[in-house]
N, C-alpha and C positions, 0 to 999 in steps of 0.2 A: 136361674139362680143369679141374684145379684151378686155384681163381683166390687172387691175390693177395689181403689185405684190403686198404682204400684207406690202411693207415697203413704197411704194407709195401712199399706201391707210394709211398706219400712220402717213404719212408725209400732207398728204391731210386734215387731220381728225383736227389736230393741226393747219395747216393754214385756214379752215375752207373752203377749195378748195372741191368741188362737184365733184361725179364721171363725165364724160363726156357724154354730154347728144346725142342721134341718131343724127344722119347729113340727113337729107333726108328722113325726115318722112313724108309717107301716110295716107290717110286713105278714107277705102270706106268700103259702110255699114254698117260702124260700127266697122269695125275693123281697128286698128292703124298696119302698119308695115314698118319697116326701116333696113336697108341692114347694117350688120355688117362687120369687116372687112375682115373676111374669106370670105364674098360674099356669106352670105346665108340672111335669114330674120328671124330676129324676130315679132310676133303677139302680139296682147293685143286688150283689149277693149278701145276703143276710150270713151272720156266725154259726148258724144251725145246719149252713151245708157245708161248711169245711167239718166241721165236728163230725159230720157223718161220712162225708167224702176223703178225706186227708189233704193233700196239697195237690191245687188244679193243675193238670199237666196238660189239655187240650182244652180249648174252646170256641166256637164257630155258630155263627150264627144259622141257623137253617133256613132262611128264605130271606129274600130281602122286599118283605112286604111296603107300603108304604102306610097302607092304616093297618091296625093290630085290634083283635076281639081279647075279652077278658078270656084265660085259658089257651090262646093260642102260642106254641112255640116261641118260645123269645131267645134261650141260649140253649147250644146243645154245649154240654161241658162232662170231660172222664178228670178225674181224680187218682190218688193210689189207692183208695178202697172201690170206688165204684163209678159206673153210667148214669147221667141223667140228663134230662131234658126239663129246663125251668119253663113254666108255663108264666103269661103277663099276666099279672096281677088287675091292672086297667083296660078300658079299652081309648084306641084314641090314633090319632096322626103319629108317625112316628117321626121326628125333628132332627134327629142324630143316634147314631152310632157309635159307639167308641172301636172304632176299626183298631187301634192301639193294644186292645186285649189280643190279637192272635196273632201281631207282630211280637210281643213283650207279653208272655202267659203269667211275668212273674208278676206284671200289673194287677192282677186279680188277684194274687195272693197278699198284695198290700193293703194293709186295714184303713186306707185313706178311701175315703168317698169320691175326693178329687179325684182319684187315678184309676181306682177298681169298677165307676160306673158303669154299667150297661149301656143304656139307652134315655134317653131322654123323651118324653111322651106331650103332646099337647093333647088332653082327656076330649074327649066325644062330647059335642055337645047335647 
């Protein structure tokens, strides 16, 4: 994801301009992802699994693979309604983690892309 520098994001802040939001975003199963500019992907949880789930109260990833197949385990996450296990939507190298979800669970509850991401994927070629 291309980033702001911090005089563009002050300059942004004052004229009330928003960071720029995905261009081509997905989503399946539950999980949101959109291709940044380097040409990898970012993950997150899509609005269709709090609406069924309620408010995430655990979340952990189950394996700490390094490449990831379409449909394999990406987050194991409980709710106050329910148990799930989100499957990856891509297949591909996996670049980053947001270790930050299961210090800070309420990070996943924040409707920000910046802070609720999952994983960050560079696609199979």
């Amino acid at each position: 994801m291309a980033k702001n520098s911090i005089w563009q994001k002050i300059i942004n802040f004052f004229t009330g301009k928003k960071e720029p939001a995905f261009s081509d975003v997905q989503v399946k199963d539950g999980i949101w992802y959109a291709k940044d500019a380097d040409g990898n992907y970012l993950l997150g949880i899509d609005k269709s699994v709090y609406d069924l789930m309620g408010k995430i109260t655990f979340a952990d990833f189950p394996n700490q693979l390094d490449n990831i197949q379409t449909d394999d385990d990406l987050l194991d996450i409980e709710g106050d309604k329910s148990v799930e296990t989100l499957k990856s939507p891509i297949s591909g190298k996996i670049i980053d983690r947001n270790k930050d979800i299961g210090k800070d669970i309420e990070r996943l509850n924040t409707p920000d892309p910046q802070v609720n991401w999952i994983a960050k994927i560079a696609p199979a070629k």
